[in-house]
MARDRENPA-479819 format. One record per residue (C-alpha): residue in one letter; x, z, y; residue number from 1. Coordinates in steps of 0.2 Angstrom, whole numbers, plus 5000, padded with zeros to 4 digits. Layout:
LOKOL,type,px,pz,py,seq
LOKOL,A,X,Z,Y,NUM
...
% end
This chain:
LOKOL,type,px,pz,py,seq
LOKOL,X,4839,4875,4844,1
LOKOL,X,4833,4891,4852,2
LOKOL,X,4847,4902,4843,3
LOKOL,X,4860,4888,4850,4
LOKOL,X,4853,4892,4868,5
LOKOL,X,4853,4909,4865,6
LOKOL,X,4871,4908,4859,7
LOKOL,X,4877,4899,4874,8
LOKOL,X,4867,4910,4886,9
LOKOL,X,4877,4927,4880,10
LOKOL,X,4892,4916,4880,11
LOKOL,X,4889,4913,4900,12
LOKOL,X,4884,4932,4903,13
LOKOL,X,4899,4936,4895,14
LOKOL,X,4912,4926,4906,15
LOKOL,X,4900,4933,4920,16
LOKOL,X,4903,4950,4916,17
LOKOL,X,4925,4945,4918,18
LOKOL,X,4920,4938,4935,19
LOKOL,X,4910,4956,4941,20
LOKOL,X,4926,4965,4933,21
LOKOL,X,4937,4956,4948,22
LOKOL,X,4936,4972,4959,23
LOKOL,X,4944,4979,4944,24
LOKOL,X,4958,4967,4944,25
LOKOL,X,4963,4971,4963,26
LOKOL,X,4964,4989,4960,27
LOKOL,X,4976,4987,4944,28
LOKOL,X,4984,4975,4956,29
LOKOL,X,4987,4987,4967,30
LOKOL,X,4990,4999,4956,31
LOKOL,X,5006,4989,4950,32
LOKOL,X,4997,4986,4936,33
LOKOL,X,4998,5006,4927,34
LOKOL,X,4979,5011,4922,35
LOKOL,X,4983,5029,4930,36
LOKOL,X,4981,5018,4946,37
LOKOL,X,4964,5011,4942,38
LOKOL,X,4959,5029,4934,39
LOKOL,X,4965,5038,4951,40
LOKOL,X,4953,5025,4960,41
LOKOL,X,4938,5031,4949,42
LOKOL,X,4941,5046,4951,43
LOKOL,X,4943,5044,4972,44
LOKOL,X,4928,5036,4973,45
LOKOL,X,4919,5049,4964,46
LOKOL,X,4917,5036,4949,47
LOKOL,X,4904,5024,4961,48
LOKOL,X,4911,5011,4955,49
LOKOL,X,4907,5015,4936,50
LOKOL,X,4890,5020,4945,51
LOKOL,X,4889,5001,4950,52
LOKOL,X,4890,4994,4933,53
LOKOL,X,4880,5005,4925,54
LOKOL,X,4866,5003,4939,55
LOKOL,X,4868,4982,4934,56
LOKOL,X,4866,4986,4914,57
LOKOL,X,4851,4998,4916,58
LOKOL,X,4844,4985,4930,59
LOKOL,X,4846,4971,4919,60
LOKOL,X,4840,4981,4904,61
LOKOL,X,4827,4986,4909,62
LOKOL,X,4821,4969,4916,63
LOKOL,X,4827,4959,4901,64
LOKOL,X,4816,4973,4889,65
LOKOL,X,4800,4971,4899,66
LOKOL,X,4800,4954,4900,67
LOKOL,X,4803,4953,4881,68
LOKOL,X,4790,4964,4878,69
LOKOL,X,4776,4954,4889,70
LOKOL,X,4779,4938,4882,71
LOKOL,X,4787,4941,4864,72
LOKOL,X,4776,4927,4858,73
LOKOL,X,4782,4914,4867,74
LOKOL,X,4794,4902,4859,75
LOKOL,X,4810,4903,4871,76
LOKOL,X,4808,4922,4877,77
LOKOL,X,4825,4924,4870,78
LOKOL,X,4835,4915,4879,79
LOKOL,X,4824,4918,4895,80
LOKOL,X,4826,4935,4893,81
LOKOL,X,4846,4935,4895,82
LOKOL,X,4844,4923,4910,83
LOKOL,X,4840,4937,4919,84
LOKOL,X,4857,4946,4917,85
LOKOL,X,4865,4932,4918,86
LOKOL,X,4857,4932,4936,87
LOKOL,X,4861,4949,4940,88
LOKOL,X,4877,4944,4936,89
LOKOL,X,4879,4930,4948,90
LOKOL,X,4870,4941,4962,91
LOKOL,X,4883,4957,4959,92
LOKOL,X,4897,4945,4960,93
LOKOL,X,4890,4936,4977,94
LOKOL,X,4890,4952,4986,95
LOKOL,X,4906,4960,4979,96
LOKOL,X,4914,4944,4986,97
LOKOL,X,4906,4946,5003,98
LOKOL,X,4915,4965,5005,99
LOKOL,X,4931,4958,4998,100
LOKOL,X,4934,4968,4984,101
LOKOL,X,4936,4954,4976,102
LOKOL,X,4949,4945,4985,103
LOKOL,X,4963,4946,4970,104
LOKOL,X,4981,4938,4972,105
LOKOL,X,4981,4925,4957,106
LOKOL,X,4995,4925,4952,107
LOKOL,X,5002,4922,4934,108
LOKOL,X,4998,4937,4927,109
LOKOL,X,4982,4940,4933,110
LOKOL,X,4979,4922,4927,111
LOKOL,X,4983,4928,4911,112
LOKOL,X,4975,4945,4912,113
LOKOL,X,4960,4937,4916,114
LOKOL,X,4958,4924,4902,115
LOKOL,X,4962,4938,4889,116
LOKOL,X,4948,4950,4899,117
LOKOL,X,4937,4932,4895,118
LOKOL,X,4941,4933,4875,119
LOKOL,X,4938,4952,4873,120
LOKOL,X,4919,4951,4882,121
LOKOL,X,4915,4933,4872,122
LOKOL,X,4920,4945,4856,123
LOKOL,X,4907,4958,4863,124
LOKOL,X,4896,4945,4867,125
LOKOL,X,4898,4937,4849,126
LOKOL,X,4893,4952,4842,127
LOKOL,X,4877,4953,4851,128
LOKOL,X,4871,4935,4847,129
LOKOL,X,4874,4939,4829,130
LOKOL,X,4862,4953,4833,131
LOKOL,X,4850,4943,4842,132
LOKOL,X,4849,4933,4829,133
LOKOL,X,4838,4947,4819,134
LOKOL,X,4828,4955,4832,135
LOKOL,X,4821,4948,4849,136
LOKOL,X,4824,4962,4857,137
LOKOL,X,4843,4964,4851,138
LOKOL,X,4846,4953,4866,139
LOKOL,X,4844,4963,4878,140
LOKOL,X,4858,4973,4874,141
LOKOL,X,4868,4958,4884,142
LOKOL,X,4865,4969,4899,143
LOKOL,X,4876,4982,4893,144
LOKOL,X,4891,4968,4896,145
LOKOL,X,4891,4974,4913,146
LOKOL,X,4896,4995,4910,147
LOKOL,X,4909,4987,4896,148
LOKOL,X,4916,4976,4909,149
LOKOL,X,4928,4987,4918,150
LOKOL,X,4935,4996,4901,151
LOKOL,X,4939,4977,4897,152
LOKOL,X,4948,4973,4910,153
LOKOL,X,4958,4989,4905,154
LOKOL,X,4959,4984,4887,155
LOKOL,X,4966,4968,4893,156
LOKOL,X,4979,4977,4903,157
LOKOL,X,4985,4986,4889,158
LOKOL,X,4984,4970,4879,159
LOKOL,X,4994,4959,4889,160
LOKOL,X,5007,4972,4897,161
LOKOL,X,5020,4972,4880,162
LOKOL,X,5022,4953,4885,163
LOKOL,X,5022,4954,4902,164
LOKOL,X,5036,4967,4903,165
LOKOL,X,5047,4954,4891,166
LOKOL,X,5041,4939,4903,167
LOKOL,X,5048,4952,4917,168
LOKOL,X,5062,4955,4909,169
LOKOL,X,5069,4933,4909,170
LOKOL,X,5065,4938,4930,171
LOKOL,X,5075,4953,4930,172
LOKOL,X,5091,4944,4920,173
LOKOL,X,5089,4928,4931,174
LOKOL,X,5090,4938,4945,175
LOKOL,X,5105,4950,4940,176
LOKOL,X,5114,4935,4933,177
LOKOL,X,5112,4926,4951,178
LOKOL,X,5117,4941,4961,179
LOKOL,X,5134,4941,4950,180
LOKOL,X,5138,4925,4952,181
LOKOL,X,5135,4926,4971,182
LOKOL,X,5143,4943,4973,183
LOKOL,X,5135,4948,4991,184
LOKOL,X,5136,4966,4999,185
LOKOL,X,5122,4973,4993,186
LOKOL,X,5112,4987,5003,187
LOKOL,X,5097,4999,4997,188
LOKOL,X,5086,5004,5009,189
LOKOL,X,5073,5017,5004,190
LOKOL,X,5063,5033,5011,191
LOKOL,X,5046,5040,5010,192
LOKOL,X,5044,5030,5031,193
LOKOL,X,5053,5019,5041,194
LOKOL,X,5060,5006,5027,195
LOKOL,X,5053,4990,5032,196
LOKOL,X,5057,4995,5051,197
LOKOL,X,5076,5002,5046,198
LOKOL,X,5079,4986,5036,199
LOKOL,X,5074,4974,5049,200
LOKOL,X,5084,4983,5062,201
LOKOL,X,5099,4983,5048,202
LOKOL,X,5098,4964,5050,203
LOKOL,X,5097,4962,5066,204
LOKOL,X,5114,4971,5068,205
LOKOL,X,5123,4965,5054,206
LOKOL,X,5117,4945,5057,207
LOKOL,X,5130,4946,5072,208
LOKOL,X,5144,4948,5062,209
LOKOL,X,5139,4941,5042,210
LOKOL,X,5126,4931,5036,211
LOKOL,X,5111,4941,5030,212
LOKOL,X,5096,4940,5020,213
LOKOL,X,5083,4956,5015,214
LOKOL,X,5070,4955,5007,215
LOKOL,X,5055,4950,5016,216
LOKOL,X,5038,4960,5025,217
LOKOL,X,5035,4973,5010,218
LOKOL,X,5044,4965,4994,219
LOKOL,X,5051,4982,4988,220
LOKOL,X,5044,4981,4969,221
LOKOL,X,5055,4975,4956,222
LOKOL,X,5046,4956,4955,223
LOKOL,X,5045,4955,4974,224
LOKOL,X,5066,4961,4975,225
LOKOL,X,5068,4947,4960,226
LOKOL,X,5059,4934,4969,227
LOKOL,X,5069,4934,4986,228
LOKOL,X,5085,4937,4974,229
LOKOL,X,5078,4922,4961,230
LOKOL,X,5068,4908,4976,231
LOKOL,X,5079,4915,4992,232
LOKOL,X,5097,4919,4990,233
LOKOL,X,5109,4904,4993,234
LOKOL,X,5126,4910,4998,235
LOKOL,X,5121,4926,5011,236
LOKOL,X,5135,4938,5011,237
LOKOL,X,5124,4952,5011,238
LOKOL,X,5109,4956,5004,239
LOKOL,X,5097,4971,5008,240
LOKOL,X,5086,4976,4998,241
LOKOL,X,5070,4987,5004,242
LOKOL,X,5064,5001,4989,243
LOKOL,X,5049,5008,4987,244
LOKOL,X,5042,5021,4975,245
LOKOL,X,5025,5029,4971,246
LOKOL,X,5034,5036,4954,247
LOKOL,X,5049,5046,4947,248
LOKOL,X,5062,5031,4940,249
LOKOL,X,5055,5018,4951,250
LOKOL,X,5068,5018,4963,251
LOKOL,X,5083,5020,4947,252
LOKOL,X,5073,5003,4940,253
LOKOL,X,5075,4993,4956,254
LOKOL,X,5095,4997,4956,255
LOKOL,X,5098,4992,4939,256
LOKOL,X,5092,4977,4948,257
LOKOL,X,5103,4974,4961,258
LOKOL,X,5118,4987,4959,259
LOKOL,X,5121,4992,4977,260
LOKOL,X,5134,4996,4984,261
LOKOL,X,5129,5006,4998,262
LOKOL,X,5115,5014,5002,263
LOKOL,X,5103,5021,5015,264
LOKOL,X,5089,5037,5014,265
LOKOL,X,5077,5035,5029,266
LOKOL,X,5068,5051,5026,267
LOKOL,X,5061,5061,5013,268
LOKOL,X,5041,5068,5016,269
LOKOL,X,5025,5071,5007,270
LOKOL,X,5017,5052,5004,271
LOKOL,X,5015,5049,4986,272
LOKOL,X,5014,5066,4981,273
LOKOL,X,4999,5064,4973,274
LOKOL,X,5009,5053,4960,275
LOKOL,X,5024,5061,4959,276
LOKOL,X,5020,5078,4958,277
LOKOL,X,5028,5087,4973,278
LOKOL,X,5039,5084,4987,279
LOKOL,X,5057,5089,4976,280
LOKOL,X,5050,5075,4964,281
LOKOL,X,5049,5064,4978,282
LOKOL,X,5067,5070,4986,283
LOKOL,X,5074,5066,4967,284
LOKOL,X,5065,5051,4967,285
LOKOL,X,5074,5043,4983,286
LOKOL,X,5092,5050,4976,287
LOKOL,X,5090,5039,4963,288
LOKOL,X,5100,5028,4976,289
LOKOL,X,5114,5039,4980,290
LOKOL,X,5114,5042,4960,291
LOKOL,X,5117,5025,4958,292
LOKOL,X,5129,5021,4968,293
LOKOL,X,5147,5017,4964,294
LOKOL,X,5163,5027,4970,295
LOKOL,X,5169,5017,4983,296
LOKOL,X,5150,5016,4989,297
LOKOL,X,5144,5023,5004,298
LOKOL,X,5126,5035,5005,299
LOKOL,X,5119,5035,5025,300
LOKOL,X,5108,5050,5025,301
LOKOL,X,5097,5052,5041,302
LOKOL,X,5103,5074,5046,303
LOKOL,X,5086,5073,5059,304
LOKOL,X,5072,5074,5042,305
LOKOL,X,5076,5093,5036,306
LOKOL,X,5074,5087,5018,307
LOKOL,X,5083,5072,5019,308
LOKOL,X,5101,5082,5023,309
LOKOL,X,5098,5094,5011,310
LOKOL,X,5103,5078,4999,311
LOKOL,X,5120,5079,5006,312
LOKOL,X,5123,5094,4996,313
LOKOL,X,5120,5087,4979,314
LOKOL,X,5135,5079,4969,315
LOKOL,X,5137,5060,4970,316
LOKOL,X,5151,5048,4965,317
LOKOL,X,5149,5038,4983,318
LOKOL,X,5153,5045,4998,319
LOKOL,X,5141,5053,5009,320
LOKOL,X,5138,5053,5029,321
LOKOL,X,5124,5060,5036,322
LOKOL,X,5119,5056,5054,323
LOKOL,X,5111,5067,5067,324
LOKOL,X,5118,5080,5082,325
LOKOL,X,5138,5081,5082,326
LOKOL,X,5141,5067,5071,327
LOKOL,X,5150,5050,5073,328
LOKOL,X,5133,5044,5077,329
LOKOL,X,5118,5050,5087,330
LOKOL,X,5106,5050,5100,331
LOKOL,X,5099,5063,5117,332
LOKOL,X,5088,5061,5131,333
LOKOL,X,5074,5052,5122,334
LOKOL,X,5061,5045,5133,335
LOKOL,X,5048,5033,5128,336
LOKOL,X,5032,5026,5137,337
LOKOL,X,5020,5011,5135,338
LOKOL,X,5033,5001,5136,339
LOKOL,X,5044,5006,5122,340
LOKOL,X,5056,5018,5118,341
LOKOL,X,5074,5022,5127,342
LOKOL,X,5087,5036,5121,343
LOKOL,X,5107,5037,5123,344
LOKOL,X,5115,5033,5107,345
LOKOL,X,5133,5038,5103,346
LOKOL,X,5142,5032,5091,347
LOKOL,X,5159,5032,5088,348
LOKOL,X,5165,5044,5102,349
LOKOL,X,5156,5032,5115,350
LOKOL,X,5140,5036,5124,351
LOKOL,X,5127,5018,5125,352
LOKOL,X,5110,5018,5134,353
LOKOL,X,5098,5010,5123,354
LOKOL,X,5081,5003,5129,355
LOKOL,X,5068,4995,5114,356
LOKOL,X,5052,4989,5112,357
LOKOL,X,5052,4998,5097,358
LOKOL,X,5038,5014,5098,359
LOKOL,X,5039,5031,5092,360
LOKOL,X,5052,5044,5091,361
LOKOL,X,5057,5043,5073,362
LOKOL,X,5063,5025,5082,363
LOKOL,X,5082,5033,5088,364
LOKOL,X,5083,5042,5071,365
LOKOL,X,5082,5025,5062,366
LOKOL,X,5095,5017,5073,367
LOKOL,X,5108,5029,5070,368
LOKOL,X,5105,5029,5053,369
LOKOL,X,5107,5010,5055,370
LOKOL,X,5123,5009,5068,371
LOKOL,X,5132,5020,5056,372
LOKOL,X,5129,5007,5040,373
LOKOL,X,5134,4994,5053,374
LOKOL,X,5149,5000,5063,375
LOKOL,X,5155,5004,5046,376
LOKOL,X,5154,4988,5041,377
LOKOL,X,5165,4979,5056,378
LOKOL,X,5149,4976,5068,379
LOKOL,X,5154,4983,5088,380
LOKOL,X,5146,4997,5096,381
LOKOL,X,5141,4985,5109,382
LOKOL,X,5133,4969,5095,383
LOKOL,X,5122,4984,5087,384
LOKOL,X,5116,4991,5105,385
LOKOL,X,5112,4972,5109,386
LOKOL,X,5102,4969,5093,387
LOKOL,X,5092,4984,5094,388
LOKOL,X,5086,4982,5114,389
LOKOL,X,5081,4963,5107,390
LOKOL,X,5073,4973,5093,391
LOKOL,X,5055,4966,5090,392
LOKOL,X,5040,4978,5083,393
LOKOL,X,5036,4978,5064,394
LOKOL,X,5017,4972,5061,395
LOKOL,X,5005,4985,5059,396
LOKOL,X,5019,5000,5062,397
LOKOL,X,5015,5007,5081,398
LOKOL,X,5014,4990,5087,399
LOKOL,X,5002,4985,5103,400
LOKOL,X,4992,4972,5100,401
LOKOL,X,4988,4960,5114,402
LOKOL,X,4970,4960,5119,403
LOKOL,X,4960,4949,5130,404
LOKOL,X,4949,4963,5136,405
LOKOL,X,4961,4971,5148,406
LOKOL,X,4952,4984,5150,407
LOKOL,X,4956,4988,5130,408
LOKOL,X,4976,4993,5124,409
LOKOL,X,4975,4993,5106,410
LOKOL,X,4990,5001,5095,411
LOKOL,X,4992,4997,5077,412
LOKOL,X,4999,5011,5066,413
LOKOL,X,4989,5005,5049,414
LOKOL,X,5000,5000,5038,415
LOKOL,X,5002,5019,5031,416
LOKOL,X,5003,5035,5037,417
LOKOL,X,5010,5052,5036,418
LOKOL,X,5010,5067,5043,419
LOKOL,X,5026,5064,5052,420
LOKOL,X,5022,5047,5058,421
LOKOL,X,5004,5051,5062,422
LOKOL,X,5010,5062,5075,423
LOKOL,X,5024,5051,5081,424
LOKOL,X,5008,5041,5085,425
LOKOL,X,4997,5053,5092,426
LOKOL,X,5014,5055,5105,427
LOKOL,X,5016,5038,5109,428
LOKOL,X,4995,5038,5110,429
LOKOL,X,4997,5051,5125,430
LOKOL,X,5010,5041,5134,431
LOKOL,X,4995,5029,5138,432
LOKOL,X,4980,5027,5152,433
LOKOL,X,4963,5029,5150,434
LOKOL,X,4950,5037,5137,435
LOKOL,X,4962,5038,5123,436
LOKOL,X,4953,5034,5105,437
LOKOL,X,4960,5036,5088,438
LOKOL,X,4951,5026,5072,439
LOKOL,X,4958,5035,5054,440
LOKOL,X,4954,5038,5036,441
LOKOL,X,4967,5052,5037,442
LOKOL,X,4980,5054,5024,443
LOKOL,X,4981,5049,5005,444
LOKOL,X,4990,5054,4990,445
LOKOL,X,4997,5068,4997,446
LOKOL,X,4990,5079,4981,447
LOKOL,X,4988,5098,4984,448
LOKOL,X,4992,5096,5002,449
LOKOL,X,4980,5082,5006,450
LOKOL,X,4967,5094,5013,451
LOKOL,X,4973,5104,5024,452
LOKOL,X,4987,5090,5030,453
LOKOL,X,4969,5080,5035,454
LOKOL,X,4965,5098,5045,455
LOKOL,X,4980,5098,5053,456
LOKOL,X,4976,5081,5059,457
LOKOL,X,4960,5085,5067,458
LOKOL,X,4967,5097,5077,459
LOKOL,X,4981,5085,5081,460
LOKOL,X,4968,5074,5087,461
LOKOL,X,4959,5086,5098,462
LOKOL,X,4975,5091,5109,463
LOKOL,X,4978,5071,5114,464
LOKOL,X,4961,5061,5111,465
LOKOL,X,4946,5058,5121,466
LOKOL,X,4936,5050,5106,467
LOKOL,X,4939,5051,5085,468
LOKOL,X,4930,5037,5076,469
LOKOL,X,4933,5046,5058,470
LOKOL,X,4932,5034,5041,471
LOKOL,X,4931,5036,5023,472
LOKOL,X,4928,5052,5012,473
LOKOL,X,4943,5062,5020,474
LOKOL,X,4932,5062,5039,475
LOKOL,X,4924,5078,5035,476
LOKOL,X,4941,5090,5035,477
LOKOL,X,4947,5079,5050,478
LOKOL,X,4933,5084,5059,479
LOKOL,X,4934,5101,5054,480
LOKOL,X,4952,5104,5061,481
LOKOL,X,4947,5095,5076,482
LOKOL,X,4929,5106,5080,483
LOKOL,X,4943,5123,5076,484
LOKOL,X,4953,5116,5091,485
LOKOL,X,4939,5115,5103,486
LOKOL,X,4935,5096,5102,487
LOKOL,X,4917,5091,5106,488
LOKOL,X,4907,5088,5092,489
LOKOL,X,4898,5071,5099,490
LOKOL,X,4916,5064,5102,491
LOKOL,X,4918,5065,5085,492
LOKOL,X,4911,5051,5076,493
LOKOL,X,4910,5047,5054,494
LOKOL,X,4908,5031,5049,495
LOKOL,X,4910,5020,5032,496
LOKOL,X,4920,5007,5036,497
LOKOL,X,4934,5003,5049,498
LOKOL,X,4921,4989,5055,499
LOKOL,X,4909,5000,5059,500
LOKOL,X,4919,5010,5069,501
LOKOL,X,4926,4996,5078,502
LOKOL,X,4912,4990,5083,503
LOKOL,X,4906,5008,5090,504
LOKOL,X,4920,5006,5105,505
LOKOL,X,4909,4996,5113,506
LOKOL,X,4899,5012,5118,507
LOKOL,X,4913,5019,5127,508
LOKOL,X,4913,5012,5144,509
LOKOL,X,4930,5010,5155,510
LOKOL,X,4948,5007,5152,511
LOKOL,X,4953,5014,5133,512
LOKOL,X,4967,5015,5122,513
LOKOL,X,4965,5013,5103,514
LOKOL,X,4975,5020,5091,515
LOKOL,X,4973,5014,5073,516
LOKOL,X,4980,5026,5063,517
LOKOL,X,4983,5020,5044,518
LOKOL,X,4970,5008,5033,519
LOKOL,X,4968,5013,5016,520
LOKOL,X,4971,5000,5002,521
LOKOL,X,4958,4995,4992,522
LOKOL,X,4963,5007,4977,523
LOKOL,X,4958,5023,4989,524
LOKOL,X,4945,5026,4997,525
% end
């Protein structure tokens, strides 16, 4: 009866040790499910996270082995013994839910991931009850469950991934076979910024003239485009599509998806870096479009990003038309306060004053990249001008949030960030009143240039804020850049979390203006 117990106890420790590898699942989650994702985690956390498990085995180890070791005589010290880990388990899994790391998206796959996970630690768990079975203390090798626990979750990753991609695959034809049959426009939208912001106001311009569907908030992966293709499109006559890509061939997948027929390159900069290599991987990267488009396609290229008309130059089949000064479409006397942004627009040899919520002053650049599509495609000069001074702020992208303390404006940037956009924020942020703070992790995945782009934004911040409430592991070259522009020292402020430093404005008396400036998904730190 005892071994029975025994056998059940390492069977519970076992599924245990799945539920504690959950923070594991998130990261491959985020990660689009590639282990170089949930290796580049470790490795950005300085490998706490392995720390964390090993900390519960050598806890539960040790515990287990001295509690063997005082009361080997007693009958039931076996299973006794791996109640402890058991426990440990329970308690590591409480608190990894109270800091959210745990708050996994279930969908299929991770269903699936995880009940494979399940089998691969009862194996392990298997092996150690046939162990146990020869020597008391053999049990208290359960507690090294919890360090195999996030290898595991890897192993099952790599188990499961051969049919997963064929179970992709019956999404992919489903959705291709759809998009033939209902035959609407379809437009690619991609760039290292301003996708999700471009597409809406695409819409917005195009829904006056055709019937419109794009893909909705941040759908820009293969499974999110197929969903909105598979569960959304009814009988739309043009379909836009948002693209995103954190490596080389991502952005080639997704049009072998949908086959667009034009195509639209917001900008080209330096996010993803870090997994693609360099910027000319990312500039490739996002022609993947232009390459994929047919003959009689059209490229829209936004002229104002440096690197984003140099892809004018390269040989296509479509057409290309790049937008900025002295082209059919464009924009002078940029303005833009608390209140939004205004600019003249001309487009088609006729000069439009436009006036948008919309902030920022990347925000004319991806209107006349957007006009252009549009005009092109029937909608008058005076229907686009219309859709984008109605123009609502995309969440989280320079957007003010409504705040009951009046005495508090609070902008939310922190969605992503970049270089460019940081600054586009630090501009808007000096348009506004009172002691100007700015809350930021910095920049990520930016590779080689991640250090001394974080520098550059210290002393960024130093020219415009009063206060810098600095987060993560990137505050400490932040502060640097903004100490060698002469900000003072007890102004700048490092803390762990984005809580902590929210709750620290409290300490700053009078009228403010907060600027959150990116927040760093889970898989970075």
């Amino acid at each position: 009866m005892e071994y029975y117990i025994s056998v059940i106890l390492i069977g519970v420790s076992a599924v245990l040790s799945s539920v504690i590898g959950l923070p594991m699942f998130k990261i491959l989650q985020l990660s689009g499910y590639k282990t170089r994702g949930a290796v580049a985690w470790w490795k950005g956390t300085a490998y706490d996270v392995l720390v964390r498990y090993s900390a519960l085995m050598l806890f539960g180890f040790i515990t287990m082995i001295v509690y063997v070791a005082c009361f080997s005589a007693y009958e039931y010290v076996r299973y006794c013994a791996c109640a402890f880990y058991a426990l440990f388990a329970v308690l590591f899994a409480v608190f990894a839910g109270k800091s959210g790391s745990c708050d996994v998206k279930f969908t299929g796959r991770i269903v699936r991931l995880f009940a494979v996970d399940i089998i691969i630690m009862l194996i392990f768990g298997a092996g150690i009850a046939w162990a146990a079975y020869y020597s008391v203390y053999c049990q208290t090798v359960t507690a090294a469950l919890a360090v195999i626990s996030p290898f595991a979750v890897i192993l099952a990753n790599w188990i499961t991934s051969p049919f997963e991609k064929l179970n992709n695959k019956k999404y992919i034809k489903r959705a291709k076979r759809k998009l033939r049959e209902k035959a609407p426009i379809v437009i690619g939208i991609t760039g290292s910024y301003g996708k999700t912001t471009a597409k809406n106001l695409l819409s917005a311009m195009l829904v006056s003239k055709y019937s419109v569907l794009a893909t909705p908030g941040s759908y820009n992966t293969p499974m999110g485009v197929c969903k909105t293709v598979n569960d959304i499109l009814a009988d739309e006559r043009i379909f836009i599509a948002e693209m995103g890509a954190r490596y080389k061939g991502d952005i080639k997948e997704l049009c072998d998806i949908v086959t667009p027929g034009y195509g639209m390159i917001t900008a080209v900069g330096d996010m993803h870096i870090e997994t693609m290599g360099s910027r000319q991987n990312v500039a490739d990267t996002k022609f993947e479009l232009g390459a994929a488009l047919p003959q009689d396609g059209i490229l829209i290229l936004n002229g104002y990003n440096a690197d984003c008309a140099a892809l004018s130059e390269r040989e296509t089949a479509c057409k290309k038309i790049t937008v900025g000064t002295e082209t059919n479409c464009s924009f002078d006397a940029l303005k833009f306060d608390a209140d939004g942004t205004s600019f003249d627009m001309t487009l088609g040899g006729k000069t439009y004053r436009v006036r948008t919520k919309l902030l920022g002053a990347h925000i004319p650049q991806l209107v006349c990249v957007c006009a252009e599509l549009a005009w092109l495609l029937g909608v008058s000069a005076e229907d686009i001008t219309a859709s984008v001074n109605a123009a609502e702020p995309v969440q989280h992208r320079l957007q003010l949030i409504p705040s009951e303390n009046r005495s508090v404006t609070v902008i939310d940037d922190a969605y992503n960030s970049n270089p460019v956009g940081a600054k586009n924020a630090l501009d808007v942020l000096s348009c506004f009143g009172g002691k100007k703070v700015m809350i930021t992790p910095g920049f990520v995945e930016l590779g080689p240039i991640e250090k001394p782009s974080n520098i550059a934004l210290g002393r960024q911040i130093a020219e415009i804020c009063d206060h810098a409430f600095l987060v993560g592991s990137r505050a400490a070259d932040i502060k640097k850049g903004a100490l060698e522009c002469g900000m003072d020292e007890s102004r700048i402020k490092i803390f762990d979390s984005r809580d902590e430093a929210v709750q620290a404005l409290a300490a700053i008396d009078g009228d403010k203006t907060v600027l959150f400036e990116n927040d760093l998904p889970d898989n970075i730190k």
